[in-house]
PATOR-116081 format. One record per residue: residue number from 1; residue in three letters; x, y, z of N, C-alpha, C, CB in turn. Coordinates in steps of 0.2 Angstrom, whole numbers. Glycine has a CB too. Layout:
// PATOR-116081
NUM:ALA:X:Y:Z:X:Y:Z:X:Y:Z:X:Y:Z
...
***
This chain:
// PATOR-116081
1:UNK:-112:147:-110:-107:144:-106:-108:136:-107:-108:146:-98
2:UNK:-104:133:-109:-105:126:-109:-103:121:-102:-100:124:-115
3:UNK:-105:117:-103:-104:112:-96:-101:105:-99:-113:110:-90
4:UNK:-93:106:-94:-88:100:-97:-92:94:-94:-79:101:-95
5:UNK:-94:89:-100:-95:83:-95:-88:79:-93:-99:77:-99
6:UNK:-89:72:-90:-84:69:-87:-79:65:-93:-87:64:-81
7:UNK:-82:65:-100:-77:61:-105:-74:67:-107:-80:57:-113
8:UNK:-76:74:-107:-72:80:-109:-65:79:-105:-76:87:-108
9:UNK:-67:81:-98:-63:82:-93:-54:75:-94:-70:82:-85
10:UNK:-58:69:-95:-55:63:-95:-52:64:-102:-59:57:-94
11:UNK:-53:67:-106:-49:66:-112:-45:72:-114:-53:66:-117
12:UNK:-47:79:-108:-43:84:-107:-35:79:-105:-48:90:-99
13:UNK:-37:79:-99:-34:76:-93:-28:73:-99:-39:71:-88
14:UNK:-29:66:-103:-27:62:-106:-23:62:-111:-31:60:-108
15:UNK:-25:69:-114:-20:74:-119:-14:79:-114:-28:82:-123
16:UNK:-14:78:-108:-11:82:-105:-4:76:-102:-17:85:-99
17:UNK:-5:71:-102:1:67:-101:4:63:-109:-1:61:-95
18:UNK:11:60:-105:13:59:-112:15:51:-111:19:63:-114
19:UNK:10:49:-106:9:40:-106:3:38:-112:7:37:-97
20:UNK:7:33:-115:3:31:-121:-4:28:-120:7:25:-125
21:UNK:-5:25:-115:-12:23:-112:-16:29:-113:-12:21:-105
22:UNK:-15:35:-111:-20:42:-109:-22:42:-102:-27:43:-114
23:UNK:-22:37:-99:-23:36:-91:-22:44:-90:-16:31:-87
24:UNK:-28:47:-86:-26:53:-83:-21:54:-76:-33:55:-82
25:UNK:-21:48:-73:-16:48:-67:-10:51:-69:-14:43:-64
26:UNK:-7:46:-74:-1:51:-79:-1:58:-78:-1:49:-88
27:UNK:-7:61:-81:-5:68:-81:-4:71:-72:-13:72:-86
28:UNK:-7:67:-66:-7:68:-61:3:69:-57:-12:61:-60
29:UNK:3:61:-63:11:61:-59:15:65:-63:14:52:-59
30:UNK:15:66:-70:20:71:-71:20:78:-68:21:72:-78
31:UNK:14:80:-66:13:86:-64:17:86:-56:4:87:-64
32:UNK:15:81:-53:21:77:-47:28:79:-47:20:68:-48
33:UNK:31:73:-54:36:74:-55:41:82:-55:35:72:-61
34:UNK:37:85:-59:38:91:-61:37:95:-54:33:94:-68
35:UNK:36:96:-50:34:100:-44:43:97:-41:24:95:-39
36:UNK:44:92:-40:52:89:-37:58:92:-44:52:78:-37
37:UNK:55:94:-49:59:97:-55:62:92:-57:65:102:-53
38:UNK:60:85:-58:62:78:-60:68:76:-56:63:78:-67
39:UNK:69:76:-52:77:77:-50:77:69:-45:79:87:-43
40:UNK:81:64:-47:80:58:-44:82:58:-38:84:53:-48
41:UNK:83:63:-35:82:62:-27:77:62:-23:85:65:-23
42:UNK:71:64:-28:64:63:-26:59:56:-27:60:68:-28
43:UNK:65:51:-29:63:45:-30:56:43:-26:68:41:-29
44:UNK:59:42:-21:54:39:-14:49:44:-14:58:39:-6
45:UNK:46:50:-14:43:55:-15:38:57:-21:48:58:-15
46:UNK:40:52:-26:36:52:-31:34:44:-32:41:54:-36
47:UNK:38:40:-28:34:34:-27:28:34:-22:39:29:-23
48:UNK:30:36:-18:23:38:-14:17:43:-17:26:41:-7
49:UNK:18:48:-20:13:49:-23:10:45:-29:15:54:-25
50:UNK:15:43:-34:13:36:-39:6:31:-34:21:30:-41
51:UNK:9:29:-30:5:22:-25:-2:25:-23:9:20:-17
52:UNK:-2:31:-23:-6:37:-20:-12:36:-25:-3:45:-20
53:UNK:-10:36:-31:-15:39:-36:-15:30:-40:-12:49:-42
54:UNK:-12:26:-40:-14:20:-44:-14:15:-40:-10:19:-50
55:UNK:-14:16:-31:-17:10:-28:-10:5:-27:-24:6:-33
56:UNK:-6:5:-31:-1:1:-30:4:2:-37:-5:-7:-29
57:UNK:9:-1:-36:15:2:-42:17:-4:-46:23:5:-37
58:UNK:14:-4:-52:13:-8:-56:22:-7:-61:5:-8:-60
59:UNK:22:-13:-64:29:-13:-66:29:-7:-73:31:-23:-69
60:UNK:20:-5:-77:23:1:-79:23:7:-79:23:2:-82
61:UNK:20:8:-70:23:14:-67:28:15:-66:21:17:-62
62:UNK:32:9:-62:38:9:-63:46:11:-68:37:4:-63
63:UNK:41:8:-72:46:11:-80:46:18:-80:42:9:-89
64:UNK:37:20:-78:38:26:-82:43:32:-77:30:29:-83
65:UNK:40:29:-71:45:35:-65:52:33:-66:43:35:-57
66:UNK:54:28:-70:62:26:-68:64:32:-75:66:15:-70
67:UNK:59:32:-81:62:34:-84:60:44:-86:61:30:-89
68:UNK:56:44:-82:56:52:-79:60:56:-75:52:53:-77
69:UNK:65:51:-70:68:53:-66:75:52:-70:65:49:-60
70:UNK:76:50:-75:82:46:-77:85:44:-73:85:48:-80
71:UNK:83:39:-72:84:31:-65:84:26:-69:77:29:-57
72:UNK:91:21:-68:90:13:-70:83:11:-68:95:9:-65
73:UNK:80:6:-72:73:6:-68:74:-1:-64:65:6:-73
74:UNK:80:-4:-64:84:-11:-57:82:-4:-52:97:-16:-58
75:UNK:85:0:-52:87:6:-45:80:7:-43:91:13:-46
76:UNK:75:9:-46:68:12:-44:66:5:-42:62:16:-49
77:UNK:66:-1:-45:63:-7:-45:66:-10:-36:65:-12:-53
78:UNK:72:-9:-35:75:-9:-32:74:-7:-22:80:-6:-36
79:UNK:72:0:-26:69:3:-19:62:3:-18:70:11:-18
80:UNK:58:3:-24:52:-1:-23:50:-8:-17:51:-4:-29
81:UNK:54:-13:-21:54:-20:-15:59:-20:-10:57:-28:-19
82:UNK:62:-14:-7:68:-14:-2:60:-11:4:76:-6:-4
83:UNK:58:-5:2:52:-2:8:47:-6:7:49:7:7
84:UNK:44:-7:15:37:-12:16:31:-6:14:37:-16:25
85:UNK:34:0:14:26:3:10:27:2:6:24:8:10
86:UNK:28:2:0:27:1:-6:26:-10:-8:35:5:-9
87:UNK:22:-7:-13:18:-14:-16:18:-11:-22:9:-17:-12
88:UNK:18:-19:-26:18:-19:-29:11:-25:-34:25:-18:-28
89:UNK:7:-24:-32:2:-28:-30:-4:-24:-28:4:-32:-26
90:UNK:-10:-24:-30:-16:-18:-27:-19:-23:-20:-25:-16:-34
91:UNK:-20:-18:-17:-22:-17:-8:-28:-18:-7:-21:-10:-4
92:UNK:-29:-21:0:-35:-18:2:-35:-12:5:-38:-23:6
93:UNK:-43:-10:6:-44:-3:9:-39:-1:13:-50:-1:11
94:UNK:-40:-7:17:-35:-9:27:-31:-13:26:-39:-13:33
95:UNK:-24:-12:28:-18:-14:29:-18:-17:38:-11:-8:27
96:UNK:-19:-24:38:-17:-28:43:-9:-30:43:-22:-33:42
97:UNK:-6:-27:47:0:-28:48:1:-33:55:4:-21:48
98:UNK:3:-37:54:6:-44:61:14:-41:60:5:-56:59
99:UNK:15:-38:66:22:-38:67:26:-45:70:23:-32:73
100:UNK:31:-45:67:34:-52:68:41:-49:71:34:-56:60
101:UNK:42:-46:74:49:-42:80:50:-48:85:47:-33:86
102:UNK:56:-48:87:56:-54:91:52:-55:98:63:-53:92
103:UNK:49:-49:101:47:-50:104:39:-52:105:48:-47:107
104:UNK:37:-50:98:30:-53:97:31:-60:92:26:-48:94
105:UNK:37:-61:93:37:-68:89:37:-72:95:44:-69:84
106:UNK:41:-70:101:41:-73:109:35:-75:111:43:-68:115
107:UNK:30:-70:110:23:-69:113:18:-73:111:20:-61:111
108:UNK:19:-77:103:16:-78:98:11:-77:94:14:-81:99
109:UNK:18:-72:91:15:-67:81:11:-74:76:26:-64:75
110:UNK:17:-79:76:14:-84:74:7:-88:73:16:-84:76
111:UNK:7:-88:78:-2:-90:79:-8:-84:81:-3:-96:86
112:UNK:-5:-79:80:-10:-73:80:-10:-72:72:-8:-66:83
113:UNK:-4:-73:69:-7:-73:62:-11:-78:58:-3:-73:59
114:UNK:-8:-85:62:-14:-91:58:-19:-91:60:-12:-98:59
115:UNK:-22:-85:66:-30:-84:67:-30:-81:62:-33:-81:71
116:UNK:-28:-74:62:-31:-70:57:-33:-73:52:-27:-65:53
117:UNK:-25:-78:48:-26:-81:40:-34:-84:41:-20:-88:38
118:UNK:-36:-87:45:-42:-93:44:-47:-87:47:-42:-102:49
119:UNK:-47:-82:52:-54:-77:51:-55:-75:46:-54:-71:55
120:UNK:-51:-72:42:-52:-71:38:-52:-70:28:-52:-69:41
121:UNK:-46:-77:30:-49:-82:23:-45:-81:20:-56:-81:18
122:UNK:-39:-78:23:-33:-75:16:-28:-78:20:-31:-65:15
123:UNK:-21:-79:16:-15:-79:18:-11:-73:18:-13:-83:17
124:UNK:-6:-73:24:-1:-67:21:1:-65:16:5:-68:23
125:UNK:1:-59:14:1:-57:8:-7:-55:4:6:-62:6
126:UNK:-11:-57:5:-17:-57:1:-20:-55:2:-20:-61:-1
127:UNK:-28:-52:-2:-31:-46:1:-37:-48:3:-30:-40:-4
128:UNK:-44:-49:6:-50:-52:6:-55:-50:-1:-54:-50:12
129:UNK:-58:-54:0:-61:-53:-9:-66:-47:-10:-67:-61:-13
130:UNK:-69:-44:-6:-71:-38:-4:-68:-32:-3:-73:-40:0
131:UNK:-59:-32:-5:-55:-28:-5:-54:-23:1:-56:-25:-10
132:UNK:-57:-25:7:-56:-23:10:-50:-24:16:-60:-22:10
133:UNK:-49:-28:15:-40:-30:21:-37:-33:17:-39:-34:29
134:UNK:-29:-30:19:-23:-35:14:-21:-37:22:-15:-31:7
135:UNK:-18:-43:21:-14:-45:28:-5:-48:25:-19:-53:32
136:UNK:-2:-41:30:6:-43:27:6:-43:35:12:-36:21
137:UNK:15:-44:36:21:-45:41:25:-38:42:26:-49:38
138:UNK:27:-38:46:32:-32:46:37:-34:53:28:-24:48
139:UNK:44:-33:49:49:-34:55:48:-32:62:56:-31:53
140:UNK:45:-26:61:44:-23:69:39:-16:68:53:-21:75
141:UNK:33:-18:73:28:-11:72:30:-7:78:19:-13:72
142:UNK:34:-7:81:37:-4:86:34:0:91:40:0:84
143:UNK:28:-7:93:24:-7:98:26:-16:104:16:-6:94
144:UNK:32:-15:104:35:-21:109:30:-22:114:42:-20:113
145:UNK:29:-16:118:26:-17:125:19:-21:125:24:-10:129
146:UNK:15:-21:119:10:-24:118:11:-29:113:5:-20:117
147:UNK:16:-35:114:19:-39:110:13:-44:114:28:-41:111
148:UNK:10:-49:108:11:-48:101:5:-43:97:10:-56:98
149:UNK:8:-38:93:2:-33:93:3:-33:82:5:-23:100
150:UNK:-4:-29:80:-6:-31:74:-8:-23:74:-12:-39:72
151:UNK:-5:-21:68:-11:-15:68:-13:-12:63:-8:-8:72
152:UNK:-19:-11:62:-23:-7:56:-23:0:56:-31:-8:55
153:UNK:-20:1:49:-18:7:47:-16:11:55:-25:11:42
154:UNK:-16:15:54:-14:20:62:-16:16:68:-18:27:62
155:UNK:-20:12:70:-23:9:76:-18:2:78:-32:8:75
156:UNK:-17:1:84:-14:-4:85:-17:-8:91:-8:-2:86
157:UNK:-18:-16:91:-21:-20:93:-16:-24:97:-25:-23:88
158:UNK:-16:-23:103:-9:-28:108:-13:-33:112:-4:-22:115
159:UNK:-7:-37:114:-7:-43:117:-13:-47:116:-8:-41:124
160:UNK:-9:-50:111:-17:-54:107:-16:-60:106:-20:-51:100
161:UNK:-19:-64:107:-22:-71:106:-24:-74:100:-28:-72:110
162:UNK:-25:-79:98:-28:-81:93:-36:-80:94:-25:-87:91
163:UNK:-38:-81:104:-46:-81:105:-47:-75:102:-50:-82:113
164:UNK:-43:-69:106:-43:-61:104:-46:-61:97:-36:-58:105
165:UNK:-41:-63:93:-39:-62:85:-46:-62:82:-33:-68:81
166:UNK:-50:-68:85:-57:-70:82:-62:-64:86:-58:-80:83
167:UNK:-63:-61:90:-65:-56:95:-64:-49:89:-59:-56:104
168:UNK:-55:-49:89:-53:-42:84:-58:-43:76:-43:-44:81
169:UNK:-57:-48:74:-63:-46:69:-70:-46:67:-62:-47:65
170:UNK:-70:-49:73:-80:-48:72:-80:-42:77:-87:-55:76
171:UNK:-77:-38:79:-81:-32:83:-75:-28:80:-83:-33:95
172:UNK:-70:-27:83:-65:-20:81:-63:-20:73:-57:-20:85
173:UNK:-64:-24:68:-64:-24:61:-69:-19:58:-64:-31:59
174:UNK:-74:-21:60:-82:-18:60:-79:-9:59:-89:-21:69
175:UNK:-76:-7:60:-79:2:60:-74:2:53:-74:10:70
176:UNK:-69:-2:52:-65:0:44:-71:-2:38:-56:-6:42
177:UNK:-78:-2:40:-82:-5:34:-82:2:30:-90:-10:36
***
């Protein structure tokens, strides 16, 4: 009985898609594709699995799923930068979101975000160099009641200060290590 090492398995894999790199994800996403029967109304659906397996949707995943799906790739490119999930740009582990809704813009979204930016060394949009938090915006995290509120991944952080903000990442940041 032989035992596949990990260049077998990777070059299995590599032979199994038909993206020119051999990237094994490829073989990941057509297998994706093919599960939706390539049918372009699983656009979004295959975007989200793509992001899934490469961290972020680079302009030639893009190509590739516009042209697996036979989609304009303006139209995938299109719904890519329309949804706030989708990036196009790699992440940190933790998605810090500052909801910027009117009422936490009332509350001051604003200067809860310019804590964040200086706690922790990034500006909107950027990820810490330790990859572990990206800090974006979002029109509304649809937690008003605790305006102004920020939330990581599933958990949400209300009524918050900028003293708070500096409190939020030396103690509640600490469990996303």
């Amino acid at each position: 009985m032989s035992q596949n090492t990990l260049s077998d398995v990777a070059g299995k894999a590599a032979l199994e898609t038909s993206h020119p790199s051999g990237d094994p994800r490829f073989a990941d996403l057509d297998r994706t594709i093919a599960n939706y029967n390539a049918e372009p109304t699983a656009l979004i659906q295959v975007l989200h699995a793509a992001q899934q397996m490469f961290g972020f949707l680079s302009a030639d995943v893009i190509r590739y799923v516009a042209t697996a799906l036979k989609l304009p790739v303006s139209h995938v490119y299109g719904v890519v930068t329309f949804y706030n999930f989708f990036t196009m740009v790699p992440r940190g582990k933790h998605q810090i979101m500052v909801c910027r809704g009117t009422g936490c813009h009332v509350r001051g979204a604003t200067q809860v975000l310019e804590s964040l930016e200086k706690e922790l060394g990034i500006k909107e949009g950027e990820t810490t160099k330790d990859n572990r938090f990206s800090l974006s915006t979002a029109r509304c995290i649809g937690a008003c009641a605790l305006a102004p509120a920020v939330s990581v991944g599933d958990d949400v952080y209300g009524k918050l200060t900028a003293d708070k903000v500096k409190e939020l990442v030396k103690s509640d940041l600490k469990k996303y290590v």
